[in-house]
N, C-alpha and C positions, 0 to 999 in steps of 0.2 A: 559280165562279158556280153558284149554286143556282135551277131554273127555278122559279115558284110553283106547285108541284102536289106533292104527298105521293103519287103513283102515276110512277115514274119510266118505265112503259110508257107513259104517254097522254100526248097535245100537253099544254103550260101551259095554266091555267082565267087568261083576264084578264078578265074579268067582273068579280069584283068592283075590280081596278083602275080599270078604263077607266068603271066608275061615280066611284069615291070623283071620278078627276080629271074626268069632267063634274059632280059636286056644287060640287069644288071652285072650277071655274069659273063655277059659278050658271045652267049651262045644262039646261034640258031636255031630254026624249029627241028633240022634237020639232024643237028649235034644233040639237041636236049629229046627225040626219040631213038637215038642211039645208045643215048647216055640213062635212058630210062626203060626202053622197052616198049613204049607207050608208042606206038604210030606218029607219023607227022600228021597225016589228016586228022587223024581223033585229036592229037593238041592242038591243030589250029581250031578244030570247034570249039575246044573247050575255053583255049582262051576269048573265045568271041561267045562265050558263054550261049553256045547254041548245045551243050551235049552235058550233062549231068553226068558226069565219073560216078563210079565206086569208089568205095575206101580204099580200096586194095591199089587203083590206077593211082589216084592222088597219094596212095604214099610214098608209090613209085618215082613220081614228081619230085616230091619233095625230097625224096631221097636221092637225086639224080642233082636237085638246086643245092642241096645241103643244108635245108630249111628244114626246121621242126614242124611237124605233120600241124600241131595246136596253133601255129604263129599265122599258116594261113587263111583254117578255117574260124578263129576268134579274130575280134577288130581287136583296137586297141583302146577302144570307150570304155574305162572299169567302172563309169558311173551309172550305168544299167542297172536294175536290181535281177531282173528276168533274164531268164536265155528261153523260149518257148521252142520247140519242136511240134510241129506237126508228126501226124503217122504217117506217113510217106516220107518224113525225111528223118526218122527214126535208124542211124545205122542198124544192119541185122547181117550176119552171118547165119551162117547153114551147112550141115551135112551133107556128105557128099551126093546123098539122093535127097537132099532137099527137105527131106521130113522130122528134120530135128532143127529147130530155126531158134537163135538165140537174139532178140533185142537188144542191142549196146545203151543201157539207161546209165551207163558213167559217162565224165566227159573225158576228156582228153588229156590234159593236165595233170591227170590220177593215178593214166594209164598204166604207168609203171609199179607203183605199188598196190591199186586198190582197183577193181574192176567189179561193176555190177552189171545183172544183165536178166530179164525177161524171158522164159524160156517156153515153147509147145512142140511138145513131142508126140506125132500120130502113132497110132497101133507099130507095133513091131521098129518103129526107131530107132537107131542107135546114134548116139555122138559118141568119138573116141579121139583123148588127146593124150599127146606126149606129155613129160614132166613140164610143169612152168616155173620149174626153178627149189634150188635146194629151201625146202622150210615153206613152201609154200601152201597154203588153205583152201579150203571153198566150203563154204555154208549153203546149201542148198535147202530150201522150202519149195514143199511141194505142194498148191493150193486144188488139185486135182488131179485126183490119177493116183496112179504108182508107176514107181521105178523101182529098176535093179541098177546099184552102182557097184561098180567093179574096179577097185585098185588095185593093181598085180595081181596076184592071187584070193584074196576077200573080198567076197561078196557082202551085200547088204540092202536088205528090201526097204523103202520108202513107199508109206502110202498117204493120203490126201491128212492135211492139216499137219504135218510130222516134218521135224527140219533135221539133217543129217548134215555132221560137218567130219571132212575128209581130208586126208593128202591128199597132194596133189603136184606133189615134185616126183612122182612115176609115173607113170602113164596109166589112164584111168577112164573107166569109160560109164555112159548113162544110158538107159536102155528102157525104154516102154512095150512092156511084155505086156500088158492089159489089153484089154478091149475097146476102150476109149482114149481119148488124147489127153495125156499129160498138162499140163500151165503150172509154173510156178517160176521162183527168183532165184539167182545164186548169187553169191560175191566171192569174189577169186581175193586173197591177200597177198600178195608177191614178194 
């Protein structure tokens, strides 16, 4: 998979994508931040690839075009052997105070069943999610630190070097009670 951008340091430019498929649907810029949520000014930056979205904007995009989130941000070159990522264009989500930050090191394509991700968790952290669905997993290693993970009502401690695998179709949460910051990986199985 080849990203659309000729700078393998900087995020993909989808701009001129996420135009061709609002032209191709006959919609406006006016219709397609109606239809998404997303402002008119932020999507004319973006299709003039002056403004760098989040995931969370671009899927709103894509989900307003009808286009699958993977079709805009992969080209269509499958003769690549690489996809490289820089660290700044490494997707990351985070807690609602910011101090629990998860790396997205899966790609896109996966998404649905298989999810990997990079995790640092400061002092007193907490991330807390809902079910991701009936039968579903997560393997978590922990390469420093400790955690407390919590599935409904069971508790269980994780400390450095030690991998803990969990439900994860009830709501469940991970918690850095130590003194220092957390790092380690999880994979979510869906």
């Amino acid at each position: 998979m080849q990203l659309n951008n000729s700078n393998p340091e900087a995020p993909p430019k989808v701009g001129q994508e996420i135009q061709r498929l609002r032209l191709k649907h006959k919609l406006t810029l006016e219709q397609l931040a109606g239809k998404s949520g997303v402002s008119k000014s932020i999507l004319s930056q973006i299709e003039r690839d002056l403004s760098n979205p989040t995931l969370a904007t671009i899927w709103r995009i894509t989900n307003a075009l009808e286009s699958p989130l993977e079709d805009l941000l992969a080209g269509k070159d499958e003769s690549t052997c690489f996809e490289k990522l820089s660290q700044n264009a490494t997707p990351e989500v985070m807690s609602e105070d910011s101090r629990f930050r998860l790396k997205i090191l899966g790609t896109l394509n996966t998404v649905s069943s298989v999810q990997w991700y990079e995790f640092s968790a400061e002092p007193n952290a907490e991330l807390i999610s809902e079910g991701h669905g009936t039968g579903s997993l997560e393997s978590l290693t922990l390469c420093s630190g400790n955690l407390t993970v919590t599935v409904g009502t069971e508790t269980q401690s994780v400390c450095t070097g030690e991998t803990l695998r969990f439900r994860t179709d009830i709501t469940h949460s991970l918690k850095n009670e130590g003194q220092v910051p957390a790092q380690g990986f999880m994979v979510n199985l869906l």
